[in-house]
Structures are given as C-alpha cells and as structure tokens.
C-alpha positions in Angstrom: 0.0 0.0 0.0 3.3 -3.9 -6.1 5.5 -2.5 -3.0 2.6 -2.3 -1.4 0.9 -5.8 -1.6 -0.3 -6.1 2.1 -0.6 -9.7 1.7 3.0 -10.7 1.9 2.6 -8.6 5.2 1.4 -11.2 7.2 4.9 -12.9 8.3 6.0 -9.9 9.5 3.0 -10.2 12.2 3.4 -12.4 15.4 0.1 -14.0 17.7 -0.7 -11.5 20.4 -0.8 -10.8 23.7 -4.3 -9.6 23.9 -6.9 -10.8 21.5 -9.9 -9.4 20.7 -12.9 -11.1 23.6 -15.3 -13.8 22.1 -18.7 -11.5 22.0 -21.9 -13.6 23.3 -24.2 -14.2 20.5 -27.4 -12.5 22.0 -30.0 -12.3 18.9 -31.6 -8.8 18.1 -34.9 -10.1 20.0 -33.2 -10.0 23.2 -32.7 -6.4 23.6 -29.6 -4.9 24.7 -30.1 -3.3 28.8 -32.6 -0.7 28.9 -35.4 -1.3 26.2 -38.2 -3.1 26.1 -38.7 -6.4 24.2 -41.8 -5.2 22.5 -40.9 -1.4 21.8 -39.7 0.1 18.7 -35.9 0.8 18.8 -35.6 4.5 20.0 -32.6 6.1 18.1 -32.6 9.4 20.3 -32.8 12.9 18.2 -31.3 11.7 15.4 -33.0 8.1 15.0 -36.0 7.0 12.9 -38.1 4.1 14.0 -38.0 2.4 11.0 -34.3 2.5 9.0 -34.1 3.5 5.4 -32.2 1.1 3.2 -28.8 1.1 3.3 -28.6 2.7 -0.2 -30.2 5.7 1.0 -29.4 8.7 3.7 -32.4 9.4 5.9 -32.8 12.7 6.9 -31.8 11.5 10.3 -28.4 10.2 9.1 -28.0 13.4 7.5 -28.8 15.1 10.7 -26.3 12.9 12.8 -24.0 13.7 10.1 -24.3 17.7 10.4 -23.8 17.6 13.8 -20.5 16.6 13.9 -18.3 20.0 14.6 -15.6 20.8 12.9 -14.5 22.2 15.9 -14.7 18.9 18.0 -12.6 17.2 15.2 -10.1 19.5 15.3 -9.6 19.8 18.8 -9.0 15.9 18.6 -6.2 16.9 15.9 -4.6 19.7 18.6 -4.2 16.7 20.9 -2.6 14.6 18.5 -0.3 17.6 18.1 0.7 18.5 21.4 1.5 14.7 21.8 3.8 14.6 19.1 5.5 17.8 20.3 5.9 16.8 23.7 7.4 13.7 22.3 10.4 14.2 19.6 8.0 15.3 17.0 6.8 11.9 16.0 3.4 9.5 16.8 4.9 6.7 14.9 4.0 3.2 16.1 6.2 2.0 18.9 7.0 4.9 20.4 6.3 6.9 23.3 4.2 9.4 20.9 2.0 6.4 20.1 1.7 5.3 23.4 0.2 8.9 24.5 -1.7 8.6 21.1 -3.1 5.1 22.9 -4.0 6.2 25.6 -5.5 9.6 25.1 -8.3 7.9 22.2 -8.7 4.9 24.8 -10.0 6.9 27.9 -12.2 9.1 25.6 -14.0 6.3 24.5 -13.9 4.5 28.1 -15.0 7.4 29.4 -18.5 7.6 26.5 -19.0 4.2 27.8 -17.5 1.7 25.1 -16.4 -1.7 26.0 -12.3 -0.8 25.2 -9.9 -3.8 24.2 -6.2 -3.1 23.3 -5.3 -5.3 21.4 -0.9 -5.8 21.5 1.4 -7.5 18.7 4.7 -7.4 17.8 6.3 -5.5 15.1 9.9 -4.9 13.6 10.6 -1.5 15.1 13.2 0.7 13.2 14.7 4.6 13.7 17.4 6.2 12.6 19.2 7.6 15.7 21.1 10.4 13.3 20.9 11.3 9.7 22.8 8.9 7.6 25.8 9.8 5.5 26.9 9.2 2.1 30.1 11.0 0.8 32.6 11.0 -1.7 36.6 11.5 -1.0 37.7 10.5 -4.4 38.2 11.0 -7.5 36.5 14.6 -6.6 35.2 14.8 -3.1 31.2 15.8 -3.0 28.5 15.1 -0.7 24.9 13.7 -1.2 22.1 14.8 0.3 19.8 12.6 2.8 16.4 12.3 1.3 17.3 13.6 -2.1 20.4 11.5 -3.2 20.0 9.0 -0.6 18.1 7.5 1.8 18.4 4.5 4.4 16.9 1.4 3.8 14.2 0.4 6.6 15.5 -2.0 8.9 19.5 -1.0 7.7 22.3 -2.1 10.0 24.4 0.3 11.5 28.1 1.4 11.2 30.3 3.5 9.4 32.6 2.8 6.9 35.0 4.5 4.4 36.3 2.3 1.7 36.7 2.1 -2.1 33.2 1.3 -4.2 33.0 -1.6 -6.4 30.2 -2.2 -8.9 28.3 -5.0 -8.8 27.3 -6.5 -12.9 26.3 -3.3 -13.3 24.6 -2.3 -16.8 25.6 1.1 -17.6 24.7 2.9 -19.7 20.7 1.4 -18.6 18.9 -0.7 -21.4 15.8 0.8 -23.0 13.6 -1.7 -20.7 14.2 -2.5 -17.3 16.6 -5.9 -17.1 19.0 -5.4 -14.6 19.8 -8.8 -12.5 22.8 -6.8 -10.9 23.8 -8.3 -7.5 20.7 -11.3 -7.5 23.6 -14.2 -8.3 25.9 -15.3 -6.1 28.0 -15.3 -9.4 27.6 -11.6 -9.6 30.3 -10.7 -6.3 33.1 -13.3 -8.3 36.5 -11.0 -7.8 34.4 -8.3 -5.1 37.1 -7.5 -3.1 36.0 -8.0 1.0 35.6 -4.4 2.7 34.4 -2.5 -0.4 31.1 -1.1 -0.2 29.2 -2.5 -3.0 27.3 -0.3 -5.3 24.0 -2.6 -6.8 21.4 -1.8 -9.7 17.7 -2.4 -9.0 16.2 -5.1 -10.6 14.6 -8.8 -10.9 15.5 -9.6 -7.2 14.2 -8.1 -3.8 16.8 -5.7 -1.9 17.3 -8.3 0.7 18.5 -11.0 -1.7 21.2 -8.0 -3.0 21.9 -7.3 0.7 21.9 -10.8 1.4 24.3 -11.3 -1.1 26.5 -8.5 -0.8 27.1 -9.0 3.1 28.0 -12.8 2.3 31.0 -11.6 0.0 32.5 -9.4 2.7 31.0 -5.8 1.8 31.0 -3.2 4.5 28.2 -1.6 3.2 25.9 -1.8 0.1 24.4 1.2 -1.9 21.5 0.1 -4.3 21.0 2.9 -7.2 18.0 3.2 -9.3 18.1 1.5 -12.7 18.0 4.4 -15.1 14.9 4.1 -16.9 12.8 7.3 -17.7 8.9 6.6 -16.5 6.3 8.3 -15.3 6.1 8.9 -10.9 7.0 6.1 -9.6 7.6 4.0 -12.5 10.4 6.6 -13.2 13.5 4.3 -12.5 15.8 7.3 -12.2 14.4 8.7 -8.9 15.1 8.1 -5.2 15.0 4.8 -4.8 13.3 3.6 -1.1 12.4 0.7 0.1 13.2 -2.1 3.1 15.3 -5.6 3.9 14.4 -8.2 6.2 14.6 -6.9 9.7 17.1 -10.0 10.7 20.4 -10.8 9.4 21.7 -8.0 7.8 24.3 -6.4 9.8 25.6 -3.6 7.5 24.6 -0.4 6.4 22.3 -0.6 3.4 21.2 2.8 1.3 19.1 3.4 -1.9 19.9 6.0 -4.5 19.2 8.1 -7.5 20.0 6.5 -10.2 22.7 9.9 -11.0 24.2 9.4 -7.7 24.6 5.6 -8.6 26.0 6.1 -11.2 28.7 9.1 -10.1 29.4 6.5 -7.6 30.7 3.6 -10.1 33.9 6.2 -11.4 36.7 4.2 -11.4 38.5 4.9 -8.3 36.0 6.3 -6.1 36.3 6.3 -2.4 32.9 6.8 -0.4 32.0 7.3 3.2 28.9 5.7 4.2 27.6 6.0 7.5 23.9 5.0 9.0 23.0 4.9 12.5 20.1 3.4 13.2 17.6 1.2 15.9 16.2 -2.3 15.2 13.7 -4.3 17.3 12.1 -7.0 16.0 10.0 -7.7 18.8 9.0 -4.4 19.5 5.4 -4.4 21.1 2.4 -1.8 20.1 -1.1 -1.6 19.9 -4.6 -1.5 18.3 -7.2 0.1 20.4 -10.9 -1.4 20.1 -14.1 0.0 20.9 -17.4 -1.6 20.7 -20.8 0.0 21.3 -22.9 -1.8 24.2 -25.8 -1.6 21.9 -27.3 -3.1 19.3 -27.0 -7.1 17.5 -23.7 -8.2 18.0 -24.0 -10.6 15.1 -24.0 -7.7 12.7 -21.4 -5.6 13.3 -20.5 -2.4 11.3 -16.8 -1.4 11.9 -15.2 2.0 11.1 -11.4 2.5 11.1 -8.6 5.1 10.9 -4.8 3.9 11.6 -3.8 5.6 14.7 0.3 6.0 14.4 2.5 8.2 12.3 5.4 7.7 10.3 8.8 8.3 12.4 9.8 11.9 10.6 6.9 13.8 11.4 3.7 14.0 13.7 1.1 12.7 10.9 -1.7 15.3 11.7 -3.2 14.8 8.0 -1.5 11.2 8.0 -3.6 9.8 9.7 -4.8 12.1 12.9 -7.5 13.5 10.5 -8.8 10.0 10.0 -8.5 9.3 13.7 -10.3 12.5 14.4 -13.1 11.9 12.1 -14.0 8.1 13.6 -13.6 9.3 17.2 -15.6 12.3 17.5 -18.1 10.1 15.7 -17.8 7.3 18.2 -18.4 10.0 21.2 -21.5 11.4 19.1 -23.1 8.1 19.2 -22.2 6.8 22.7 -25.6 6.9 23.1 -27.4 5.7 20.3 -29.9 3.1 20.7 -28.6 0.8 17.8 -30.6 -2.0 15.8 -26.6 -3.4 14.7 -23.6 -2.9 16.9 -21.2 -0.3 15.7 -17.0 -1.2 16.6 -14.2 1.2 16.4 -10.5 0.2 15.3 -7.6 2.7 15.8 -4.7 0.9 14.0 -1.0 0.4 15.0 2.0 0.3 12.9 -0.1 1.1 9.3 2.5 2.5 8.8 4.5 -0.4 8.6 2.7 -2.5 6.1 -0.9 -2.7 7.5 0.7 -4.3 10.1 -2.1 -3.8 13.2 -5.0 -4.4 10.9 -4.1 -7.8 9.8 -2.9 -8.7 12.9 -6.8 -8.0 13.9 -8.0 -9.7 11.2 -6.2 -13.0 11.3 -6.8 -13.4 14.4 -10.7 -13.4 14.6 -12.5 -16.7 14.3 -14.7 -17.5 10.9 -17.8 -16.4 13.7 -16.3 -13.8 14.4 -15.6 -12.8 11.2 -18.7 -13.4 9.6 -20.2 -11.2 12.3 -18.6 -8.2 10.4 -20.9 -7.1 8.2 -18.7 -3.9 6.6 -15.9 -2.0 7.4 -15.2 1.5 7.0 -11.7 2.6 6.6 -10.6 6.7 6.6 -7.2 6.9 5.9 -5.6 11.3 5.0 -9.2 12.8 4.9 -8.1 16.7 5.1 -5.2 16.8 2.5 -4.8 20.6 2.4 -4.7 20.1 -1.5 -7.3 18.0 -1.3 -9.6 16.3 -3.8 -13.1 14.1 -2.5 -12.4 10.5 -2.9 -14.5 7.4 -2.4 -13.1 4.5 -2.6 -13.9 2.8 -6.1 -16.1 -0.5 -4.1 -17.0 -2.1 -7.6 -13.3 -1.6 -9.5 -15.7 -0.2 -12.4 -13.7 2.4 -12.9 -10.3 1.9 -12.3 -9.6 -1.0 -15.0 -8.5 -3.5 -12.4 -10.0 -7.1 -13.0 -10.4 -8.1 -9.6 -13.4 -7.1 -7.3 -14.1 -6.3 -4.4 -16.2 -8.6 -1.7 -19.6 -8.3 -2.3 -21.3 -5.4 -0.6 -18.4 -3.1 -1.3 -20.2 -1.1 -4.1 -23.2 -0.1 -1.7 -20.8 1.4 0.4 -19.6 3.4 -2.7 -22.9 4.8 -3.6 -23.7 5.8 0.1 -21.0 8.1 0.1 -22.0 9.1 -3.6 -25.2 9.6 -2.2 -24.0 12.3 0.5 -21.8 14.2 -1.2 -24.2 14.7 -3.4 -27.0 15.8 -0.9 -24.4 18.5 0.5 -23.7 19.8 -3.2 -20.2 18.3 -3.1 -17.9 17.2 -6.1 -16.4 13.9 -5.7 -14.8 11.0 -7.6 -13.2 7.6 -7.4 -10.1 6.2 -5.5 -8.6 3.2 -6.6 -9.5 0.7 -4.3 -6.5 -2.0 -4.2 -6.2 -2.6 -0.3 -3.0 -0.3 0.2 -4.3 0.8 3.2 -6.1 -0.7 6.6 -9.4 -1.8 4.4 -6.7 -4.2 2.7 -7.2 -7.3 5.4 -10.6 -6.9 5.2 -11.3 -7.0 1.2 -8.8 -9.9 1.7 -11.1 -12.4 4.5 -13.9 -11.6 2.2 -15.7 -8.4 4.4 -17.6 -5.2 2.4 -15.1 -2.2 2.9 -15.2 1.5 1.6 -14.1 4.6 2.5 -13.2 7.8 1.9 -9.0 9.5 1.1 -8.2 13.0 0.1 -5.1 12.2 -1.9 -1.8 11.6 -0.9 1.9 12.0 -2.7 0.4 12.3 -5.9 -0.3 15.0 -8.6 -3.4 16.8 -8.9 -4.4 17.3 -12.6 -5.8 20.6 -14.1 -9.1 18.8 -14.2 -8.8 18.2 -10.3 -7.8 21.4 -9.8 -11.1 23.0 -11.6 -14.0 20.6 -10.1 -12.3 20.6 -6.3 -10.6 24.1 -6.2 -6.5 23.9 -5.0 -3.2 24.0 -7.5 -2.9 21.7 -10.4 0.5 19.7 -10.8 1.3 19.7 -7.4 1.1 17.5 -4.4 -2.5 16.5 -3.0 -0.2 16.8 0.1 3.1 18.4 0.0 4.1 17.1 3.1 3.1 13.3 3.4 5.7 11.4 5.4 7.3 14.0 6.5 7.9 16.7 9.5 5.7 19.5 8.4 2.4 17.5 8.6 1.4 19.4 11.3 -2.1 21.0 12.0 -0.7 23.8 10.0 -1.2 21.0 6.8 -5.2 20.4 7.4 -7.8 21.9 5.2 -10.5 22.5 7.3 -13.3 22.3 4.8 -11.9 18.5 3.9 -11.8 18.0 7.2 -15.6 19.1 8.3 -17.4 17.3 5.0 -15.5 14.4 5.5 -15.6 14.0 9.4 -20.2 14.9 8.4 -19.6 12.2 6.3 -18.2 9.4 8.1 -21.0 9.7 10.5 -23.7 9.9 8.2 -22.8 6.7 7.0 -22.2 5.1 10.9 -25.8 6.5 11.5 -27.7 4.9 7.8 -25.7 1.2 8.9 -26.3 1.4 12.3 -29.8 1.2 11.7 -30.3 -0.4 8.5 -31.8 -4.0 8.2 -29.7 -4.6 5.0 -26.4 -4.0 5.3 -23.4 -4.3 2.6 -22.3 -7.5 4.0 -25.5 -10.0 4.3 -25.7 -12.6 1.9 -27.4 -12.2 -1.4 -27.6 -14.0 -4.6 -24.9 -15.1 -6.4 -23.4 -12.9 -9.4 -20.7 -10.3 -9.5 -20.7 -7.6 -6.7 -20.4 -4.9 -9.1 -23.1 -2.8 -10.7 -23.6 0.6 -12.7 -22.7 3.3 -10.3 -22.6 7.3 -10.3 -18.2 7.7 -11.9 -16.6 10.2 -12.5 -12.5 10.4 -12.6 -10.8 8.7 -9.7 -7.5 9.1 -7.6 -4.9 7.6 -9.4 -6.3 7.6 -12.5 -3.9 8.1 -15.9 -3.9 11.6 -16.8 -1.6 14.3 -17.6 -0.8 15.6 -14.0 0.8 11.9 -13.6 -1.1 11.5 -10.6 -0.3 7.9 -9.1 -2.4 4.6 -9.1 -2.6 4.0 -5.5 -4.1 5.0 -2.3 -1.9 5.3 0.3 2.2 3.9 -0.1 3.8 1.7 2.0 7.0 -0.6 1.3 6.4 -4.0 3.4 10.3 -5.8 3.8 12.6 -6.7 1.3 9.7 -6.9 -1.1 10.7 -4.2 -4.0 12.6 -4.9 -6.6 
C-alpha cells in the first residue's frame, strides 16, 4: 500500500498478547439493557423508528452527520499535536508518541461508555538515531544529500565505513527496458574485493537478496541505485529509490539512491564514506485500540477504522490524525445511540508499517467472528490541504483493475456518492487496491469503503477546476514528512468528510440490509454514479494507488 501488496505482510505479524474477547451471541430479540422487548428501537434525536435502506441517507443520518463539529474534530487533531510535540515530534507506532496517542483515544471512548480492548502485537521496530551519510573522498570529493540523493533502507544495519566502491554486474549505460539482474547471483560478487562497499542496480530480485548477497561476499556496506529508466512517478527508475530488507540478518549499512548518484558513484576509483546509525527491534510491542458500542446485534457488526500511528519523521496530523479524528468524534457522538446493529471502532497500530495492526486483527478473529462483520469502514488522509473528495472505487468499475471487491463493497460506494451529493459536493473515485487498513478486510472476504483525500500524488488541471487547489502539485506536499502538522489540514476536507463518516455510521447502524448480508450469487459490481478517480492516468501523472507503503525486502 506492487510494494505495497499487504498480503505478503502477514509474516512480519506475530500472535498477540491480547486478542480481541469472544462476544456472546445474543440475537436482536433480546434487547440490549434498557429497552423493552416489544418497543420500537428508540434512536434518540437523530433516530427514525423504522431505517431506510442502506442505499439511501435518511434525513436523520443526514442530521447525525451535520452535527458533527468541525471544531470537536479539530480539537481531537490539537491533541494529537501536542503529543507529538511533547514527544520528539513523532506518533509513529512503537514509540512513546503512540503510546500517548493510545491512551488519550482509549479513555475518551472508556470514558463515552465503550467496551475498550487493546489489542498488543509485535512489530519490527526501526529509527534512525542520526541522519545517515553518504560522501565521496575521491576521485572529486562531494556530498549527497539525505532524502534527495540518498536514503536508508528500513531495517538497515548500523556502522560507518569509508572504503573504495565496487560495482556490482552493473549495466551502464541502462537498457531501454528495465533488465538489470545486478547483485541477484551469487555469481555476480566473483572478484568483489571483501571491505568494499558494493554499489548494486535495482532489478529482478528483492533488496534483501542483494543485501543478502553482498554482506556474504565481505562488503561493509551496500548502496542500491535506481536503474536508469525514464517513467512516469514512480515508474520513473531514475528517482530516489526507497524501500526495506528483512529486519534479521543484515548487519551492514544498506542505502538506496538516484540513479545519478549511482551512477557518479561507479567512477573508477571512487572512495565513499557511508555512515547510517540506526535502531532495530524486531520484537518491539504496540497496539490496536478497540471500541465496541454496548448496543445493538452483536452478530451484525459495522466497523469504522482510521490507523492511529505516524510515520517516524513527522507528527502525521493529516496522515492519519485526521482520520482518527473523524472516527472518534463520531464514536463520542453516538455513545448513546440506541442501535438495531452494533457499531466497533479500530484505531490501528503500525499502518504505517505494512498494515501491520490491521491484519494482525483480522487474522486473528475466528470464521464467527468474522462473519459477524458485516462492513468495514476505513478513513485513511481525509483533510489533505490540497485535497480532492475520494470514495473509494467499491465495484473496481472504474479503475480497469480485473479483480473485485467482496460483495457489498459497491453499496458502500454509492452511500458516500449519495451524501456528497446531498451537500452539493464534487467527488470521484479512488482506486481501491487494499494499500491501506481496508486491505485485510477485502482480503477475508468483508464489504469495505471509505473515503482519502489524496496523498503524494499530482493533482491534474481537471482536479484542480472541479475541487478548487493548485494543479500539478502534491494532493499533500508534506506526506511522510515533519511539516504535517495542524498547519497541513484543510478545514473544509476535514468538516465534510468528518459529516460524512458519520452519516454513513448513523444509515448502517440502523439499517436491516447492510453491505455484508448474503445475497444472490453474481458479481458484486453494478452501474454506479463515476466520474474520474484518484490515481487515474492523466496528464498531471497522478499515481495509481491510495496510500504507499514498502512492506520488507519486497521491492525490486
């Protein structure tokens, strides 16, 4: 979230501490403490005694939605902030900033009365403890800069090492189509000289099996360049290269490159400095936090999600505390909503990481409890300051992909259609690939949607005209890194959005179809309201996916 592909994830997740409590299976004709067996369910101010179908927003929904303040939400977001300050800048999973992160969306929901479960698992933690280093002494001395020439590969080894570089079957100039095998054959280090630093192409093979090899032929460090190829965003195999290793084994410092930095680098006679200083923990121990409603069916359970942590470089307030802030302040607005279906709450650890806390949750749930999951809801960068309105594409009709999604999914899609279009607001598609926390569920099977405001990618001219904001640049200029800070919110994103997400908790909470109940069999997909999605080809080179991640030693 492919470099993303979450389902190769799953090794990198170990059986937890904490699982998630069996739930009793009490039918819908027992009624949950407080009503009466033969009353009508009694929604409160913004119930209706009879739901609408799911396909369709009752004005209640729409009133539950519209009374979600954009001040509440944001307040959640100034939290999120002053935790991160007070704690190196960073929420990412693992660390003290995600504890606070934890524990502060924890008591609010123990304190609205929520049955609260954290839920622990183990992840391979990594930080850089200084900026690496990548330098050349000879044949002209010349420095490159971190996160422009260079950049650390996730789960690196530490040390520091000056020494001469030696290429490794290197194919320079590049060939017209990527074919590099540079560095995946033992055969490729005959001659390497033991304490070079070995300088390896991309291509065929994972950066693990290059590391892998490299180490085993005595290098003190590796750097792994870009092939060369001219593309399009990412498929432009000239740029920074990033990406991760196995989080066991390798003991040396590992960097990827631009391809021109690569190939400066394989001069005859050069001499490099490379230097990374970094923590690994591959039994590192973080969270989920779960909140379930003490209302309605427990066998039909609608589930909204957000992921909860940062990346290490900055405090994530966009990425993902606007998600976060969205599904809380809807879970304290219905704290006490008499439910006909029970609404859960996820807050995900280590998404960040390769989905890691969401299919950790997900694999460990029986088939009964599974099935009991009717949809889930996933809100994942919902106030990108240049934003665009996505829904996520639930019937793949428009993004060319031949899979689909389960069953279900394209309902969700036209609920959301449905209120944006009720509040007069543009929106459009967003590829729907499971690159983000809705991944593990499309995956076991489970309805999913949501809604994503755009990410690293480039908004087009034709973005720029239906949703307002700058054309050819960044839906969010600072994704990943240390500016995402409450100063990178768009309030309006954030207010429609955060309406949004409770409208649609509202319309399932009540409604006696939901997304995930079985129905005939025959594709999932249907005609839908389209228009142009995230990620779709167009000029602005806007990318394909959702939301990126690079799971271990998977790219190539």
């Amino acid at each position: 979230m492919s470099p993303r592909a979450f389902g190769r994830v799953l090794a990198a997740v170990t059986i937890a501490s904490v699982t998630i409590p069996p739930v009793v299976n009490t039918a819908w004709a027992a009624p949950p403490p407080g009503l009466v067996a033969s009353a009508p369910v009694d929604t409160g101010a913004h119930g209706p005694s009879e739901p609408p179908p799911e396909s369709l927003l009752s004005p209640a929904a729409k009133a539950f939605g519209r009374s979600i303040k954009l001040a509440s939400v944001r307040r959640h977001l100034e939290r999120l902030q002053e935790i991160a300050n007070a704690n190196g800048g960073t929420r990412a999973a693992a660390t003290p900033g995600h504890e606070a992160s934890v524990a502060y969306v924890a008591d609010r929901l123990r304190s609205a009365g929520y049955q609260v479960t954290l839920q622990e698992f183990e992840i391979p933690f990594f930080h850089e403890l200084k900026a690496p280093v990548l330098a050349r002494s000879s044949p002209v001395a010349g420095g490159y800069l971190p996160g422009v020439d260079f950049h650390t590969m996730t789960y690196s080894g530490s040390g520091r090492v000056t020494a001469p570089v030696q290429g490794v079957d290197l194919v320079l100039p590049p060939a017209p189509n990527p074919n590099s095998t540079s560095g995946c054959e033992v055969s490729d280090f005959k001659g390497f000289v033991r304490g070079n630093i070995a300088l390896i192409q991309r291509g065929s093979c994972s950066f693990q099996v290059k590391a892998e090899r490299a180490q085993a032929a005595g290098a003190s460090g590796v750097v792994i360049f870009n092939e060369g190829q001219p593309g399009e965003a990412l498929a432009d195999r000239r740029i920074l290269l990033r990406g991760s290793v196995n989080t066991s084994g390798i003991k040396i410092p590992i960097v990827g490159a631009t391809f021109a930095a690569g190939r400066e680098l394989s001069a005859p006679g050069t001499i490099a400095t490379l230097a990374v200083d970094a923590e690994s923990d591959p039994d590192r121990r973080t969270r989920n936090v779960i909140a379930e409603s003490r209302q309605g069916d427990p066998d039909r359970v609608v589930m909204l999600g957000a992921h909860l942590d940062s990346v290490m470089a900055g405090p994530g307030i966009n990425d993902n505390g606007s998600g976060t802030a969205g599904v809380l302040e809807t879970a304290l607005a219905a704290k006490d909503l008499r439910t006909r279906n029970r609404l859960r709450f996820a807050f995900w650890g280590a998404e960040e990481l390769g989905l890691l806390g969401s299919t950790h949750y997900v694999a460990h749930l029986s088939a009964a409890e599974r099935a009991k999951i009717k949809l889930y809801l996933n809100f994942d960068m919902i106030a990108s300051p240049n934003h665009v309105l996505g829904i996520y594409d639930g019937d793949n009709s428009d993004t060319g992909l031949d899979t689909r999604p389960p069953a279900g999914s394209d309902r969700i899609e036209k609920l959301f259609q449905s209120y944006f279009d009720a509040v007069g607001k543009p929106h459009q598609d967003a590829d729907f690939t499971g690159r983000s926390d809705y991944g593990p569920f499309i995956k076991a099977g489970i309805a999913a949607g949501g809604l994503f405001t755009g990410a690293e990618g480039i908004k087009s001219a034709e973005e720029a005209e239906k949703f307002g904001g700058t054309a050819w640049a960044p839906y969010d200029r600072c994704y990943h890194q240390a500016c995402d800070t409450l100063a990178n919110v768009d309030d309006g994103a954030l207010e429609v959005n955060a309406s949004a997400i409770a409208a649609a908790a509202h319309a399932y909470a009540y409604a006696r179809d939901l997304p995930g109940d079985p129905v005939a069999p025959g594709p999932a997909g249907g005609p839908g309201i389209k228009g142009p999605r995230i990620g779709a080809p167009r000029a602005g080179g806007g990318l394909g996916h959702d939301h990126r991640h690079e799971p271990p030693g998977l790219l190539r």
